[in-house]
N, C-alpha and C positions, 0 to 999 in steps of 0.2 A: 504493500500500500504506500511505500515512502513517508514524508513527513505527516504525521497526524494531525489532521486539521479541524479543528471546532468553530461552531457558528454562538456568537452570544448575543442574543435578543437585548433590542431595547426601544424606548420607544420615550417619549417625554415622562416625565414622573414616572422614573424606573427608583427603585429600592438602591441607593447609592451602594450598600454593601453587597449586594447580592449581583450586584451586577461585576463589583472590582474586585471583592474577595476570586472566585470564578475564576476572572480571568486570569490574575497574578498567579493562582492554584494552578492552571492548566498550563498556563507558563513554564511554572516551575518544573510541571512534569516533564517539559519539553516538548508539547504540543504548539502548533501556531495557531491563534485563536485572532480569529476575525471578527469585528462587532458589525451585524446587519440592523437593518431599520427598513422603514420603506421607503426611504429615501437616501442613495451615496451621496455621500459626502458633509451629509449636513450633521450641524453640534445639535443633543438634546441633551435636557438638564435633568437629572435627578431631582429628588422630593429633599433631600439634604443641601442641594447645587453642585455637586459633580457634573461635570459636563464632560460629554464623550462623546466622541466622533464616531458617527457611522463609516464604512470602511464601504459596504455592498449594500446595495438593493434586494430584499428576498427574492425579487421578480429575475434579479440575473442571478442568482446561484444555481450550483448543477449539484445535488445533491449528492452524486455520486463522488465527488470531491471532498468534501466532510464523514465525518465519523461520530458524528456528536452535535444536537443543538442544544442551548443551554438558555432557558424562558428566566429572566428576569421577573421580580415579584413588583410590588409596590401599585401604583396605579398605572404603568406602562401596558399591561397587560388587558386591561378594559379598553386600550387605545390599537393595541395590536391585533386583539380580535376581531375589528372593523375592516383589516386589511386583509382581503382574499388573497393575495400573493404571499404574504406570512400563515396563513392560516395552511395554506395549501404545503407548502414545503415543509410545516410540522408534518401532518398528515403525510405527505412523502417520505421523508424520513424514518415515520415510525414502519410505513411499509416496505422499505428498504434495510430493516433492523437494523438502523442507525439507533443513537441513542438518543433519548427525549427526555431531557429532564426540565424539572418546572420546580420554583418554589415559589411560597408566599400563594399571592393572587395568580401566579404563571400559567397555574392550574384552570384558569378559565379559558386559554389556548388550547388546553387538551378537550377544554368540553365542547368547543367551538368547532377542535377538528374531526368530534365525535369518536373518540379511540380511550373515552371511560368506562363505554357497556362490559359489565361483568369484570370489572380489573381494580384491583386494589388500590387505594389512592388517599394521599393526606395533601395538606395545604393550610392556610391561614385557617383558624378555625371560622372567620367572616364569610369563609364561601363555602362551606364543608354542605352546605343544604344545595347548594350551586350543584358541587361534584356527584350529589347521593342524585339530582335529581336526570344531571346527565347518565349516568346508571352507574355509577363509582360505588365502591364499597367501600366510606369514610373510616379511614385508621389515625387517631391522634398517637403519632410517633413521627422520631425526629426524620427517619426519611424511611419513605418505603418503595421496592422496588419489585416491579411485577412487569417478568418480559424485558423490552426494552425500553420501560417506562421508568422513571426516576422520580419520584415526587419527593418535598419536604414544605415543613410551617414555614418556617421566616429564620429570619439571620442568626438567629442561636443556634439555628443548624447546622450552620455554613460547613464546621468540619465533616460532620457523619458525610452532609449531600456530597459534597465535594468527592469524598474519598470514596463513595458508593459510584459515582459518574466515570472516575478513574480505573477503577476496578471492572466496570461494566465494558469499558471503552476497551481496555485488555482483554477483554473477553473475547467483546466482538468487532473490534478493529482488529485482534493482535497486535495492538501498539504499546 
């Protein structure tokens, strides 16, 4: 597969941590990690003001190029499921058994791309009625993983997710 490449979601009022922790983690592993949006090139800010540059457009990524997308939590995710070209390349990815991880609110990208029927699934507890009612079966834990889904709460989770998306990525990138 050569270098391991990850996609990191974001959209305006993304969860500052959850989007930098992420990606310095995947860094570290020696992955190169790309931030898309639905728009290249352009700065959006965090709900703390972190501001980060989108790098791709969902609409130009090739799926088969990555090994991993990683949904930012916060209010970015209410704004990302408005955009069919983000919604779609979750949804690709997860049929591609790519890895799809989601924390926080991210979780509303997986109900949006319809891939919670019958799958185990946690998130902020604010949308846990959200996931149960796209067909999720709500688990309050710090990360759960079902297939090549990846969920977790919010930023106290950061190491479990992290180190679960890692481990998954090895799995099924071989990276």
């Amino acid at each position: 597969m050569g270098e391991v490449k990850v996609l990191l979601f974001i959209e305006d009022y993304f969860e500052d941590a959850e989007a930098i922790y992420p990606y310095y983690r995947m860094r570290e592993e020696g992955y190169e990690v790309i931030i898309a949006s639905p728009v290249a090139g352009k700065a959006y800010k965090g709900k703390k003001g972190m501001v980060l540059q989108s790098e791709i457009a969902a609409s130009a990524v090739n799926p088969a190029d990555y090994a991993a997308v990683i949904i930012s939590g916060g209010y970015a995710p209410d704004r990302m499921r408005r955009d069919p070209d983000m919604v779609g390349l979750v949804k690709k990815m997860f049929e591609d058994c790519k890895v799809v991880a989601a924390i926080c609110h991210g979780g509303w990208m997986l109900a949006e791309a319809d891939l919670l029927k019958g799958r185990q699934v946690t998130g902020a507890q604010s949308i846990s009625k959200d996931l149960t009612n796209a067909g999720g079966q709500f688990i309050d834990r710090e990360v759960v993983a079902d297939d090549n889904i990846i969920t977790s709460r919010g930023p106290d989770d950061l190491p479990a997710f992290c180190k679960a998306i890692i481990t998954l990525i090895r799995a099924y990138a071989k990276g």
